[in-house]
N, C-alpha and C positions, 0 to 999 in steps of 0.2 A: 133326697140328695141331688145337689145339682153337679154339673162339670161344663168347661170351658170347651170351646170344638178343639184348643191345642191342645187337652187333656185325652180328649174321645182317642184325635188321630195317635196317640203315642199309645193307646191300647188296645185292646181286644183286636177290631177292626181296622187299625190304624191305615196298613197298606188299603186295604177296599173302599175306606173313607178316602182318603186322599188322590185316588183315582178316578171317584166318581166326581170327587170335585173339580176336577183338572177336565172334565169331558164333560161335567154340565152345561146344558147351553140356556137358550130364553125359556118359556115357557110354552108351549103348545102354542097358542093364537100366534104368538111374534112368529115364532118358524115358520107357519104354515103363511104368514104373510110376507114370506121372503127373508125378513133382516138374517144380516149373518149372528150364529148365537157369542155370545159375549166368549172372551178369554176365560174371566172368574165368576163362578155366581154372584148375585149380591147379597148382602147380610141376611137379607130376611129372605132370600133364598137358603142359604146357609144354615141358618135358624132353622127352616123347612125341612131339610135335609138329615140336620141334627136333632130333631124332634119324632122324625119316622125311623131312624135309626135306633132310637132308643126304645122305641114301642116296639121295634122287633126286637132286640136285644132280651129286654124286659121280658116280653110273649114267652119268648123260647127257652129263657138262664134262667129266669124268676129269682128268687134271692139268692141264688148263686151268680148273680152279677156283680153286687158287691161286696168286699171285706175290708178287713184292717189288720190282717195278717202282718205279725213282724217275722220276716223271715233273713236270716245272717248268714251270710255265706263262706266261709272261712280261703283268706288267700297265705299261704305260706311260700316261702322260696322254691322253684323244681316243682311246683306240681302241675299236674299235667293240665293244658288249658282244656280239651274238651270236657274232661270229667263235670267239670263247672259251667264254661260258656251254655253246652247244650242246654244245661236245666235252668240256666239263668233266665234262657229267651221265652222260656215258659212263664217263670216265675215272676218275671219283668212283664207278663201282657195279663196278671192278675189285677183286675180295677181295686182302686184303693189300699192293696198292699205294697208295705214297703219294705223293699228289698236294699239290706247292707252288705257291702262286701269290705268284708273284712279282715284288716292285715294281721298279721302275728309279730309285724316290725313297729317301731317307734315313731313311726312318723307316717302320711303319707304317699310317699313315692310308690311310683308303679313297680309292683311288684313280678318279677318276674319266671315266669315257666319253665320244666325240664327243655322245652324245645324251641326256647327263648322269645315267643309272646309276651307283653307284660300286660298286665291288667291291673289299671287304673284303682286302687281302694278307695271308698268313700267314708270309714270309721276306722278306729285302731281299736283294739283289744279293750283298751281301759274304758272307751268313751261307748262301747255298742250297750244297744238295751240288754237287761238282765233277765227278762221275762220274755223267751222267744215262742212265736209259735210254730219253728221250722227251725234247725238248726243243722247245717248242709254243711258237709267235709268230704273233699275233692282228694283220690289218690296220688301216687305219683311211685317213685322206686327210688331214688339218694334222696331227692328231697322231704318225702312220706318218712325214711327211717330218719332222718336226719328231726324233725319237727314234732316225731315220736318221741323225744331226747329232753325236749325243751319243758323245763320245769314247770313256768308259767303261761306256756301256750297249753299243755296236757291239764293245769290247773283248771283254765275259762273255759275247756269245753266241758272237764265234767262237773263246775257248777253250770254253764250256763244247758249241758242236757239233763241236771239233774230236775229244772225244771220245765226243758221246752215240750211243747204238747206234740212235735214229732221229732224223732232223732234220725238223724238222716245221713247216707253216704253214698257214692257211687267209686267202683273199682278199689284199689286200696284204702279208701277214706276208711271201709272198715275196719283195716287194721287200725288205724290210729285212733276208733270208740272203742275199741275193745281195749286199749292201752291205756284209754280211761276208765274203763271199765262199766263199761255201757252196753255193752251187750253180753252180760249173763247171762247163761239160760233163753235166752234169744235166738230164734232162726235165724240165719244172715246170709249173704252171699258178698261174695269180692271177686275181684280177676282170678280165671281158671287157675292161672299158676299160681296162688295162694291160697287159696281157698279153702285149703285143707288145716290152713294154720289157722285158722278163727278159732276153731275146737280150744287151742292153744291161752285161746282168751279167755275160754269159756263159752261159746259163744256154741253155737248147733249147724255145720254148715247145712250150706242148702245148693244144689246146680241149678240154678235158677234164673232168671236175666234179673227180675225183682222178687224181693222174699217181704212180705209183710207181717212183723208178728208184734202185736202191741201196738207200744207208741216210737218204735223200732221199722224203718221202710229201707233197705237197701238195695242197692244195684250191683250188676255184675261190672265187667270191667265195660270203660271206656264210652263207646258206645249206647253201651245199656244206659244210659246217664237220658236219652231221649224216653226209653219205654218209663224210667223210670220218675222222670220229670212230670211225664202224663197220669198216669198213677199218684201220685202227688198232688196235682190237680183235682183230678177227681173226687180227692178225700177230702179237698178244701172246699172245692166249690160244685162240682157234681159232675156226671156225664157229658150234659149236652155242652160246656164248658170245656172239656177237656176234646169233644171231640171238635169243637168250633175250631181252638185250639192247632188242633190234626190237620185240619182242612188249609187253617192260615199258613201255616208252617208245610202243607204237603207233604205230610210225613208218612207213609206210604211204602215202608220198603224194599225193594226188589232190587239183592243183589246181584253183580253182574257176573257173579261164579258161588257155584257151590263152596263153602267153608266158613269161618268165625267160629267153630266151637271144636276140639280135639273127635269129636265122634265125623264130622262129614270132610275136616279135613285130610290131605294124604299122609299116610304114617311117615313117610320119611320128613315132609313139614314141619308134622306136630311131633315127631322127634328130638329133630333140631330145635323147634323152639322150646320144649319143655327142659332139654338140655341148657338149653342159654339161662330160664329161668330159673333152674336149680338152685343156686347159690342165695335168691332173694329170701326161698322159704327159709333158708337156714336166717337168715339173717333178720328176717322178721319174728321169727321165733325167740332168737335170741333175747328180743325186748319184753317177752313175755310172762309175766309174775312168773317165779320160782317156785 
């Protein structure tokens, strides 16, 4: 398989190509003979460049360098943007996958987030492929119950996860597979403060940031959307891919205070917020088979 250098730089390596390009100069003889080194390489420098890039690449991924992964990412009104952006910028620096984002609306237009980002859709509901190999659903809290509701957005995702080779969600996305009914019998995890309603679906919770069971991979809230994006990877294309991945993105954690889970947070904290969130379980419950 071949690819164009504006194909290279817009994946895997993209930032690391693009900066050795910008800081290449002549060649060893010209430098050492004084000339100042050029602004741009030339073509068959370029070519050069592009041709030892891929021999490492190749070395290191081996056929975990390329696929043709169809993976669809579901945009509804009110949901939360990181749940999605995070695993996006993963799924987006996979070679040769194509990544849809997908409205639940009629048309086009940018759809917009509980904390009013909008994101761009590039398919609607009627026109995304039918045979996925990823099928990704982002949580949210009015907009998630609200999209739980919807006759024929709850239709496409459990035909199109009755087929897709992995069923996928991060923070409440799981409630809305369980509402399709996709996670039976399934280990799952979602945001702490729901977590306990999956059972509700049928579902097995799990305290978990990712829970893998099957063809079933979810995340915990928000956040977890990065551990979980990576994990994802992995399944696709392999380790040394997902850590490459790591490294591009510096993903690297170290918060700047102890807390993100009810166990290292302060009780009175995690009081208050478990208080604030009271009302969602009730109300995600509600939408759950009788």
């Amino acid at each position: 398989m071949t690819i164009d250098r504006r194909t290279l730089i817009a994946g895997l390596t993209g930032p690391a190509l693009a900066a050795s390009t910008l800081i290449a100069g002549e060649p060893a003889a010209a430098q050492q003979a004084g000339h100042p080194a050029p602004a741009n390489p030339s073509l068959d420098e370029q070519k050069d460049m592009h041709d030892r890039h891929m021999d490492a690449m190749n070395k290191v991924l081996g056929q975990g360098l390329w696929g043709q992964e169809e993976i669809a990412m579901l945009l509804y009104p009110k949901f939360t943007a990181l749940d999605l952006v995070a695993p996006h910028y993963f799924f987006a620096c996979l070679f040769g996958a194509k990544v849809h984002l997908v409205t639940t609306e009629t048309d086009l237009s940018p759809v917009p987030s509980d904390l009013g980002l909008a994101i761009q859709p590039t398919i609607t509901m009627a026109d995304a492929p039918a045979n996925l190999d990823v099928l990704f659903v982002p949580g949210g809290t009015e907009g998630t119950l609200s999209v739980m509701q919807r006759a024929d957005t709850m239709d496409w995702i459990r035909d199109r996860g009755s087929r897709a080779k992995h069923v996928t969600s991060v923070c409440t996305g799981s409630m809305i597979l369980g509402r399709a009914g996709l996670l039976k019998g399934r280990r799952a995890t979602s945001h702490w403060a729901v977590r306990p309603v999956l059972s509700d679906f049928g579902a097995i919770p799990v305290d978990a940031r990712v829970v893998h069971d099957g063809n079933v991979l979810t995340g915990a809230g928000v956040t977890a959307g990065m551990d979980f994006a990576i994990t994802l990877v992995e399944l696709l294309r392999g380790k040394p891919y997902a850590q490459a991945l790591m490294l591009q993105a510096e993903y690297a954690p170290a918060p700047p205070m102890l807390g993100g889970t009810a166990a290292t947070t302060p009780a009175d904290v995690t009081g208050m917020m478990g208080e604030m969130f009271a009302p969602l379980q009730t109300q995600f419950r509600a939408l759950a088979p009788g």
